[in-house]
C-alpha positions as CSV (number, residue, x, y, z in Angstrom):
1,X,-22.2,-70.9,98.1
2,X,-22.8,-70.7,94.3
3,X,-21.7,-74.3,92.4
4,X,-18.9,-72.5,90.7
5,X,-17.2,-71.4,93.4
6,X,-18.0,-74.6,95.3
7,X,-15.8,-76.4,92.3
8,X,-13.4,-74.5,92.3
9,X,-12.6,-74.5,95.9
10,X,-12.6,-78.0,95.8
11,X,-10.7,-78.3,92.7
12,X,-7.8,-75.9,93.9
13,X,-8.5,-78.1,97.5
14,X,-7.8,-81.4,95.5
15,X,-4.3,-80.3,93.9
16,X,-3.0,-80.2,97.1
17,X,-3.6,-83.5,98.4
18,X,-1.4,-85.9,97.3
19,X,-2.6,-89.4,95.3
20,X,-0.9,-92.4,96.0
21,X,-0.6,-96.6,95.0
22,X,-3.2,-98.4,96.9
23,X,-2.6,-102.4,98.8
24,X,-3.5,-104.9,97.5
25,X,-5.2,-108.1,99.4
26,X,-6.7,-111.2,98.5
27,X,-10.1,-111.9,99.6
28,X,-11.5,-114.4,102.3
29,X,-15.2,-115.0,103.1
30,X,-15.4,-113.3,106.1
31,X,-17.9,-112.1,109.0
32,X,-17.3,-108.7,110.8
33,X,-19.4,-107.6,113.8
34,X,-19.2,-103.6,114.2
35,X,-20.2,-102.5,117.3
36,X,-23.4,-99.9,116.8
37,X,-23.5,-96.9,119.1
38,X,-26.4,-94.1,119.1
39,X,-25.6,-90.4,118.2
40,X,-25.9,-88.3,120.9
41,X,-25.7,-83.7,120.4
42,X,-25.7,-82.9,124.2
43,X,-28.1,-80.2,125.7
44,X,-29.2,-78.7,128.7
45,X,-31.1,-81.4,130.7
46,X,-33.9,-78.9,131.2
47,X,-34.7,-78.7,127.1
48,X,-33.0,-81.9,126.4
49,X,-36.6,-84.1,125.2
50,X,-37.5,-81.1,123.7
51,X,-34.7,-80.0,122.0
52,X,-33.8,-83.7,120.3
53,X,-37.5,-83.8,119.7
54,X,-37.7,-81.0,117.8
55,X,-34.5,-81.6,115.7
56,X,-35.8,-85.3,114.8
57,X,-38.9,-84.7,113.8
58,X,-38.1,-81.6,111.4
59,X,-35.0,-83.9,109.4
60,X,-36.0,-85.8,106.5
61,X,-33.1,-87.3,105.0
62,X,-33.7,-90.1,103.0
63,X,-31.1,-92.4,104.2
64,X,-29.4,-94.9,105.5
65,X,-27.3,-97.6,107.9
66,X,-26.3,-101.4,107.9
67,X,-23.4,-104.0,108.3
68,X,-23.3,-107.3,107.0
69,X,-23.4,-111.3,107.8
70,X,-21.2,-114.0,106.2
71,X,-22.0,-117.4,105.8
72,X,-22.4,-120.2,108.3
73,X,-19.9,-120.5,110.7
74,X,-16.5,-117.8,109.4
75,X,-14.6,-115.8,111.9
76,X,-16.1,-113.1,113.1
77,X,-15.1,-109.2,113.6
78,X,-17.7,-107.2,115.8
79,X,-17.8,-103.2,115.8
80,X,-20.1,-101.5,117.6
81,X,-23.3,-99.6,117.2
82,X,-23.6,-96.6,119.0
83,X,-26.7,-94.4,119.8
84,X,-26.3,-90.5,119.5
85,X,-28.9,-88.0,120.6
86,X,-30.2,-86.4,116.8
87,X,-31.8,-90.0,116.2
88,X,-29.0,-91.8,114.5
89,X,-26.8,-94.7,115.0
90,X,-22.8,-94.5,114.5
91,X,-20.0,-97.2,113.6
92,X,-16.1,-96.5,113.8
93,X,-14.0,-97.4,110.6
94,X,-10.7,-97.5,109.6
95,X,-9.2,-95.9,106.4
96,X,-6.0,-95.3,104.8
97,X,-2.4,-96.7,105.4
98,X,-1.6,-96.0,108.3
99,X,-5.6,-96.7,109.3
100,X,-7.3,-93.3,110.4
101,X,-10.6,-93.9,112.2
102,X,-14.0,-92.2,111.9
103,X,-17.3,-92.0,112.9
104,X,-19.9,-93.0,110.6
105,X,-23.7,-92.9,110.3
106,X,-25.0,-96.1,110.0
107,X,-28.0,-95.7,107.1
108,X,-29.8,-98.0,105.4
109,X,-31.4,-95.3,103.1
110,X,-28.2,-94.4,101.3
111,X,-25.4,-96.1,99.3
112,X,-22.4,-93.6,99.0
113,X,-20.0,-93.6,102.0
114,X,-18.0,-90.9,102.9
115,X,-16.0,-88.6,105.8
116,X,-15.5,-85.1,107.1
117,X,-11.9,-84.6,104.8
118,X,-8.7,-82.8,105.0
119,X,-7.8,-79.7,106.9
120,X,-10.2,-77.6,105.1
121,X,-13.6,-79.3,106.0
122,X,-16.3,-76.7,106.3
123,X,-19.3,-77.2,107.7
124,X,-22.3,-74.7,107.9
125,X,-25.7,-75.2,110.0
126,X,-24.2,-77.8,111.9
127,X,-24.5,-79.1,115.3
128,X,-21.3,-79.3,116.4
129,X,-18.3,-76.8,115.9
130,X,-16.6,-77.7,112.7
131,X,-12.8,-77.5,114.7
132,X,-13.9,-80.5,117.0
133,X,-15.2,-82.6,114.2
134,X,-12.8,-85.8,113.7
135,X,-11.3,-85.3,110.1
136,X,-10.2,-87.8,107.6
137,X,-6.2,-86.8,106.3
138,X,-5.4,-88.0,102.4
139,X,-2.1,-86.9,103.1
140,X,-0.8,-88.6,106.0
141,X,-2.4,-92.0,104.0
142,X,0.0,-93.7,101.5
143,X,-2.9,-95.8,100.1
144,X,-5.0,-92.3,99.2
145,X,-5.5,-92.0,95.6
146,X,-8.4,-89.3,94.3
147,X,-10.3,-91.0,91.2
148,X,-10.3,-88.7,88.5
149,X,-13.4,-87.7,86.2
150,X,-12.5,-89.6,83.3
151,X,-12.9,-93.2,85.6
152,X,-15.9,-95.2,85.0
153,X,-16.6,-95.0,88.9
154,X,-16.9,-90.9,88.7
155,X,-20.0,-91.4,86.4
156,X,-21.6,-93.8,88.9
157,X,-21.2,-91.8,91.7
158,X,-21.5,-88.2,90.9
159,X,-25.0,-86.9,89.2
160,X,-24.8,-86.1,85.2
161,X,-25.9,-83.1,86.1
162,X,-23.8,-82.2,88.8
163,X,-20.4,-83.5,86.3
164,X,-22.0,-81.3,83.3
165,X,-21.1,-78.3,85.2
166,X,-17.2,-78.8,85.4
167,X,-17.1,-80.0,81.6
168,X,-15.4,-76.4,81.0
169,X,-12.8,-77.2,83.3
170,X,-9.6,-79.6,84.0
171,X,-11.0,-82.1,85.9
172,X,-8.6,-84.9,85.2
173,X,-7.3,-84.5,88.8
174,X,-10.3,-85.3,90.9
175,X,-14.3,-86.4,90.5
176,X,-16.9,-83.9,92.4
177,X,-19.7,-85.1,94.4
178,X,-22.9,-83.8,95.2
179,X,-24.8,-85.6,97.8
180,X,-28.4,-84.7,99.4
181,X,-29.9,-85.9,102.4
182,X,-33.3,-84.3,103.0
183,X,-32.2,-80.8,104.8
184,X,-28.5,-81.2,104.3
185,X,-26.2,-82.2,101.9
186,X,-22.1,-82.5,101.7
187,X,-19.8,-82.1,98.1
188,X,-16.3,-83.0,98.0
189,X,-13.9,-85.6,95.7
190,X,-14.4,-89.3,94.8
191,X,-11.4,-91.0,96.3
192,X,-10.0,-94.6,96.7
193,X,-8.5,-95.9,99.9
194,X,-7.9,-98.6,101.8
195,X,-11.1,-99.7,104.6
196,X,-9.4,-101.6,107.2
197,X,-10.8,-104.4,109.6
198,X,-8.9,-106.2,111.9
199,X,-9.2,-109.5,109.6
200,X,-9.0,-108.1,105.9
201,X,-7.9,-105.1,104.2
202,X,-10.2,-104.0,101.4
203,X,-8.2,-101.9,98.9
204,X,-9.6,-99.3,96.1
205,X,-12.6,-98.9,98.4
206,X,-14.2,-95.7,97.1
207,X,-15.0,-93.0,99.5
208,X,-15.8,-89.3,99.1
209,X,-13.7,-86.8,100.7
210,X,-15.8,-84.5,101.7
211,X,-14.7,-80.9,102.0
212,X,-18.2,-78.6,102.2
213,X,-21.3,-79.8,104.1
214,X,-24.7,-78.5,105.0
215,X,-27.0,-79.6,108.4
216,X,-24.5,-82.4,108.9
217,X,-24.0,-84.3,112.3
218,X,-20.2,-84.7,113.8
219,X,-19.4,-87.8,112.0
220,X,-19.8,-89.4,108.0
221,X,-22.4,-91.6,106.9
222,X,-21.7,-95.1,105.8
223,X,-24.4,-96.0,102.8
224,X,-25.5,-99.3,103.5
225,X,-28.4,-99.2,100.4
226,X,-28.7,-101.4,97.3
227,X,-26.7,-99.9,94.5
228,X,-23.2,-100.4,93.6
229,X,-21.5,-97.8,95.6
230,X,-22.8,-98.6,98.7
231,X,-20.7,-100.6,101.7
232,X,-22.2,-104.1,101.4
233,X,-21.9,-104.3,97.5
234,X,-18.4,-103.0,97.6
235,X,-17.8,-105.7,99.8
236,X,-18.9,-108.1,98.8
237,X,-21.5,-109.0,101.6
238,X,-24.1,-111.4,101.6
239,X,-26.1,-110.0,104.7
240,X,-25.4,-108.0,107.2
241,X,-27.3,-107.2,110.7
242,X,-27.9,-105.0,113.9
243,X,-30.0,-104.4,116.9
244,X,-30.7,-101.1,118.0
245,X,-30.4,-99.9,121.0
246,X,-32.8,-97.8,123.4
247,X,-32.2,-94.1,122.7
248,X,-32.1,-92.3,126.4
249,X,-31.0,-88.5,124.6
250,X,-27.7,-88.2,125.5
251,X,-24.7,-90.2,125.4
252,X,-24.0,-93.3,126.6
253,X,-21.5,-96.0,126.8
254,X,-23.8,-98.7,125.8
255,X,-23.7,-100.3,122.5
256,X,-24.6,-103.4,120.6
257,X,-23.0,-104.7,117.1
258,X,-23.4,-104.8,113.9
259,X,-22.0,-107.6,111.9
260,X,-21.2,-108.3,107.9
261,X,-21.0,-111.3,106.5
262,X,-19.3,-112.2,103.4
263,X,-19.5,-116.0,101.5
264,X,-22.5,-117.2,100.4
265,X,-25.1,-117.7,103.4
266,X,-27.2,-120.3,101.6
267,X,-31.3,-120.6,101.9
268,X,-30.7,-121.3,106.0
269,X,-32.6,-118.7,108.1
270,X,-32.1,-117.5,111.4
271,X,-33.9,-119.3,114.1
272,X,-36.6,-116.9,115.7
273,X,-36.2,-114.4,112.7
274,X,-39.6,-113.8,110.8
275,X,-39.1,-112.9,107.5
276,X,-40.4,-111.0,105.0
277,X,-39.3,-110.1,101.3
278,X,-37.5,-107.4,99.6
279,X,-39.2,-105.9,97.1
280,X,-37.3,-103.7,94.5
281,X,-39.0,-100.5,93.1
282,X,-40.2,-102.1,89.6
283,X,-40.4,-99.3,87.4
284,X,-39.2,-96.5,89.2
285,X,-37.8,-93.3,86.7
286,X,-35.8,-91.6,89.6
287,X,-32.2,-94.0,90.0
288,X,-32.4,-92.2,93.2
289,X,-35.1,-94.7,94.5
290,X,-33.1,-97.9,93.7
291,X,-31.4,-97.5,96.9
292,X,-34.2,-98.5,99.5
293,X,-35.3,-101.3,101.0
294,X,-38.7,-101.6,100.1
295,X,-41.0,-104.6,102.2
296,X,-44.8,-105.4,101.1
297,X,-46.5,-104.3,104.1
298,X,-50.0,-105.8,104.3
299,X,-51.7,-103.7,106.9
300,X,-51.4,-101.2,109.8
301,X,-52.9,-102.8,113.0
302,X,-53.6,-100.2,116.1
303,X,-54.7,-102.1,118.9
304,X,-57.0,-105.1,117.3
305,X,-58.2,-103.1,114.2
306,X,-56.7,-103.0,111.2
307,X,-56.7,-99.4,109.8
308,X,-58.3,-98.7,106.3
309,X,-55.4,-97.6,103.9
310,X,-55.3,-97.6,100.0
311,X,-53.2,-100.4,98.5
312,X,-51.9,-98.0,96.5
313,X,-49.8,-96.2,98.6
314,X,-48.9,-100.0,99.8
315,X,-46.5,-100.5,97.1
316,X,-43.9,-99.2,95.5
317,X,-44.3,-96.6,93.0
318,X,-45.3,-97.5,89.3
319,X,-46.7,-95.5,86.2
320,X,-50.1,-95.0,87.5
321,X,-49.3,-94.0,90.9
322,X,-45.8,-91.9,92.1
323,X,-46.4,-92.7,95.7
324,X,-46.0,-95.8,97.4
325,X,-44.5,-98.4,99.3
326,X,-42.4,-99.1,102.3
327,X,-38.4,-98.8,103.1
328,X,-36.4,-99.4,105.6
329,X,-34.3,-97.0,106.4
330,X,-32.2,-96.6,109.8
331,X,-30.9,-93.3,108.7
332,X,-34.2,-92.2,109.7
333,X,-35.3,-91.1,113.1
334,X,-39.4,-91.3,113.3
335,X,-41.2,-93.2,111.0
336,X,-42.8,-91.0,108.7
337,X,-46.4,-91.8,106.7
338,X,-47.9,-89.9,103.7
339,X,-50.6,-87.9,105.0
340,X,-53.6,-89.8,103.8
341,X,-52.1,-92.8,105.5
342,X,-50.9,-90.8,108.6
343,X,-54.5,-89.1,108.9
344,X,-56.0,-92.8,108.9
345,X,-53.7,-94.3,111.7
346,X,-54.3,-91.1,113.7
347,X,-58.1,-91.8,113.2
348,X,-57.8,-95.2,114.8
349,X,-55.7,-94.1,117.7
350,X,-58.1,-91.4,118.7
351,X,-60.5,-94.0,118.5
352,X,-59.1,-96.5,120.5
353,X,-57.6,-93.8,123.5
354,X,-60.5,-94.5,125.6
355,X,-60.6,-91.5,128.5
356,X,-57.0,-89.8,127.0
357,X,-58.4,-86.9,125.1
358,X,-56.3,-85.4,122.2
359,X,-54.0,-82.2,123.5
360,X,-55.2,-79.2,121.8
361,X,-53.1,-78.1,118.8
362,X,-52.1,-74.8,120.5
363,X,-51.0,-77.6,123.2
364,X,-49.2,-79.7,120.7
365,X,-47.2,-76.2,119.3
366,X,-46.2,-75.3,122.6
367,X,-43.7,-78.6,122.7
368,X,-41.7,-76.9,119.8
369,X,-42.1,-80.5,118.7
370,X,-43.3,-81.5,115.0
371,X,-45.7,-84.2,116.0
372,X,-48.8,-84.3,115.0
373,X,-50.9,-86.8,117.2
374,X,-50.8,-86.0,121.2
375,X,-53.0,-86.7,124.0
376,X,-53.1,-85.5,127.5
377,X,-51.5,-87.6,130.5
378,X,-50.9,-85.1,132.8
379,X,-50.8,-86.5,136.5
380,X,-49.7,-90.3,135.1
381,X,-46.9,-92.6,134.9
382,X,-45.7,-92.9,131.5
383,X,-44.5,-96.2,131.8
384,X,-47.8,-97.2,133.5
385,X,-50.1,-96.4,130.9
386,X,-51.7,-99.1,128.5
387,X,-51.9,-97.3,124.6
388,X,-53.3,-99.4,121.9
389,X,-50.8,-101.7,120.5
390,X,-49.2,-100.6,117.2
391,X,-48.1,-103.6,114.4
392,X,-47.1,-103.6,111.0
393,X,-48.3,-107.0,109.4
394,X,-45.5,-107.5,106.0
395,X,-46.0,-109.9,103.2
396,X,-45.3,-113.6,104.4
397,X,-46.7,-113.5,107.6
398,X,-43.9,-111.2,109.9
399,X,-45.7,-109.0,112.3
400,X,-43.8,-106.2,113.6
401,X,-45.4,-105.9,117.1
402,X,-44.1,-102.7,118.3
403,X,-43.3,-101.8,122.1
404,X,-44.7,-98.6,123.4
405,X,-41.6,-96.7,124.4
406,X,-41.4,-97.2,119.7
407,X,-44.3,-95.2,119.2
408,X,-44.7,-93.0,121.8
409,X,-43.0,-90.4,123.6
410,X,-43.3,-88.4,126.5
411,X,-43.2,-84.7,126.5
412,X,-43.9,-81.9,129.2
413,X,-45.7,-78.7,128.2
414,X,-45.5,-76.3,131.0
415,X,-47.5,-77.5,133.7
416,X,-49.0,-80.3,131.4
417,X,-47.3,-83.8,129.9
418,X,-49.1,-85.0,126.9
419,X,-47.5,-88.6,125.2
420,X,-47.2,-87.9,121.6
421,X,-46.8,-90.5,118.4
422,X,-43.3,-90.7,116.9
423,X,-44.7,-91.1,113.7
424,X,-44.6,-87.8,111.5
425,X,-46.4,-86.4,108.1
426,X,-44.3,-83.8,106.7
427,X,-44.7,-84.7,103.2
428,X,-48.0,-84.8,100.9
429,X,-48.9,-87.6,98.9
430,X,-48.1,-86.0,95.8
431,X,-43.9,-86.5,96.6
432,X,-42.5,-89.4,95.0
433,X,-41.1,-92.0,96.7
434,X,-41.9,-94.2,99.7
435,X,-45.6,-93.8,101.4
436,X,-44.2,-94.9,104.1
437,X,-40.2,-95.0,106.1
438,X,-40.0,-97.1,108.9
439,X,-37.5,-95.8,111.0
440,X,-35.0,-96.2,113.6
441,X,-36.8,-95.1,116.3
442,X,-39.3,-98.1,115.6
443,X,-36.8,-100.5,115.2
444,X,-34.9,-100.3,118.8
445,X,-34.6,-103.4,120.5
446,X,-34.9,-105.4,117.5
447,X,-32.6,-108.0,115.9
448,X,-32.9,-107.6,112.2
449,X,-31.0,-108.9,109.2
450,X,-30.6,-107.6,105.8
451,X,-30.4,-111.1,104.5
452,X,-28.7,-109.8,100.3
453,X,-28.2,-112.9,99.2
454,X,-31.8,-114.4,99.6
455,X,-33.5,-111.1,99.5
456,X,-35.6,-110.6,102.5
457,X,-35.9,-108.8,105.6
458,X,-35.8,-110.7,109.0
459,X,-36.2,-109.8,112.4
460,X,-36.8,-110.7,116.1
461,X,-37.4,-108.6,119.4
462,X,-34.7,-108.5,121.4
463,X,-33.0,-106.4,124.4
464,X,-29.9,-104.8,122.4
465,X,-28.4,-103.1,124.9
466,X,-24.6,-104.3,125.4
467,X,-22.0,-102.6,127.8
């Protein structure tokens, strides 16, 4: 669809939705703990691996997903976190007056936050039928009020460029958004509502209201990155945390939480956390990049070697080099590595495989899956087998000691099953931006903690699973 039309649609969408006061409420240092659930698109169990498999690996979007932690010991509000089967992690929230809830990405890759929106929500190339998808109603909200382009917050949300284009028209009634996230994207109208937990009401929260959407999953994404528009800083948080549960590809009742805390947290960490620093992109021309959670990572360890990467592409981006660093990103599905880097790891795995030979690349196509490192184990026990050990060694010491079941996967080629790396290179090291994501998949069955107010990165292994 052409941008003009796209505004327009949304324009002539907008005068129909009515604007409204919003509540007001005092605020309390608080904590909240969201339950965290995986997504799960459901498939026929006989292309099930494959199918998911597939779908990860070929989405790129630079994302994201967290909740926060308050300070020592305030009340606490859980919602939780649960596991869906296109590699992503959902939380249910509450907007408007009365509350209306939704399902929402959880992505630490992103900052804005918004939902499927009003009767007309169109969605093409997506995985569910756009009918069953849960939709968001301004009307039926008496705290729904659309921000207009002339307010401050239209400019920090919406892209110059994309605002530029509806300079010619009357855009005093609602702001346009135009958000991207890898393959897909989503436009719609800056409103402000009401985000309501069982404890506090946060008024003039501002969401978009989506109304077009491209590659999109059955639910919205909640931006938990560093900017201003993103849940935590609206907030108010001063950390926030979640443990990811095991991701079986389809869905389950399971879940574990995620939890925001608000009030300051002091210096105090949290025993059996290791901790590493955040590390903001220094000099970075693309605002786009501000959102991530970068972390110094030292080295890349498979089995007892440490493999031989360029400490350029070890940190973040700067004038001489457009390519580096690491985020953290739970938007993400498979960790993804810049080929030179990617080529290196590989390197040491086939080195360290002993008697498992490499699958042939004619082998590796026949999966329909976009990995790039497989080797044969036809006749074995998956969970038998002994790979090398994977770890990620980050600036103050925190090892990242990965289980197997994080890095590799499983997959059965005809007669054949070959285990393949969850690790992919789609992208050459001329892209700017992060050398290297670390993704959800290798963060299951951790504890970690987005610790804002002291700004570093913690976490601990732990079994997340919660019922």
């Amino acid at each position: 669809m052409a941008a003009s039309s796209l505004l327009s649609l949304m324009f002539l969408i907008s005068t129909l939705l009515l604007a409204l006061s919003s509540l007001s409420v005092a605020p309390n240092p608080t904590t909240f703990t969201i339950p965290l659930s995986p997504i799960f698109t459901k498939h026929q169990p006989s292309d099930a691996i494959k199918t998911e498999l597939n779908s990860l690996a070929s989405s790129s979007p630079t994302r994201a997903h967290h909740l926060k932690h308050p300070k020592s010991k305030p009340p606490l509000t859980k919602t939780k976190v649960f596991s869906r089967s296109y590699r992503a992690y959902s939380i249910s929230l509450s907007f408007g007056t009365p509350p209306q809830t939704i399902s929402f990405i959880l992505d630490t890759g992103s900052s804005a936050v918004w939902f499927p929106c009003t009767s007309q929500y169109f969605c093409t190339d997506c995985d569910i039928d756009p009918s069953k998808i849960p939709l968001f109603i301004p009307q039926l909200s008496s705290s729904s009020k659309f921000i207009d382009c002339q307010n401050p917050n239209c400019a920090r949300i919406s892209s110059s460029n994309f605002l530029s284009d509806c300079q010619g028209c009357n855009c005093s009634q609602a702001c346009p958004y135009f958000f991207s996230y890898g393959l897909g994207s989503t436009h719609g109208l800056l409103l402000s509502e009401t985000l309501d937990f069982p404890e506090k009401l946060f008024t003039n929260f501002l969401v978009g209201c989506s109304i077009f959407s491209t590659q999109q999953k059955s639910a919205g994404i909640a931006g938990f990155g560093r900017t201003p528009e993103s849940l935590p800083s609206q907030l108010g948080l001063s950390k926030f945390s979640y443990c990811l549960i095991s991701q079986r590809f389809n869905d389950t009742s399971e879940s574990s939480d995620l939890v925001l805390y608000r009030g300051s947290s002091s210096d105090a960490k949290t025993p059996g956390l290791s901790y590493t620093p955040f590390r903001k992109n220094p000099v970075s021309n693309n605002p786009a990049l501000r959102v991530y959670y970068y972390v110094d990572l030292l080295k890349v360890i498979v089995g007892s070697k440490s493999v031989n990467i360029p400490y350029k592409y070890l940190v973040p981006e700067n004038n001489a080099n457009r390519h580096g660093g690491t985020i953290v990103d739970s938007g993400y599905s498979y960790t993804s590595m810049g080929k030179v880097i990617f080529d290196a790891v590989a390197t040491a795995f086939e080195a360290e495989m002993g008697n498992f030979s490499r699958a042939f690349v004619d082998v590796e196509a026949s999966t329909g899956v976009k990995l790039n490192l497989c080797f044969n184990i036809t006749g074995l026990k998956f969970e038998k087998i002994k790979f090398p050990e994977l770890t990620f060694e980050f600036n103050g010491g925190a090892k990242l000691e990965l289980p197997m079941v994080n890095y590799f996967v499983p997959v059965d080629v005809g007669n054949s099953t070959v285990a393949c790396l969850t690790i992919e290179t789609d992208r050459t090291m001329d892209s700017e931006g992060p050398a290297i994501i670390l993704g959800n998949t290798q963060q299951q069955n951790f504890f970690v903690e987005f610790d804002l107010e002291n700004d570093r990165f913690g976490f601990r292994k732990q079994t997340c699973n919660k019922k």
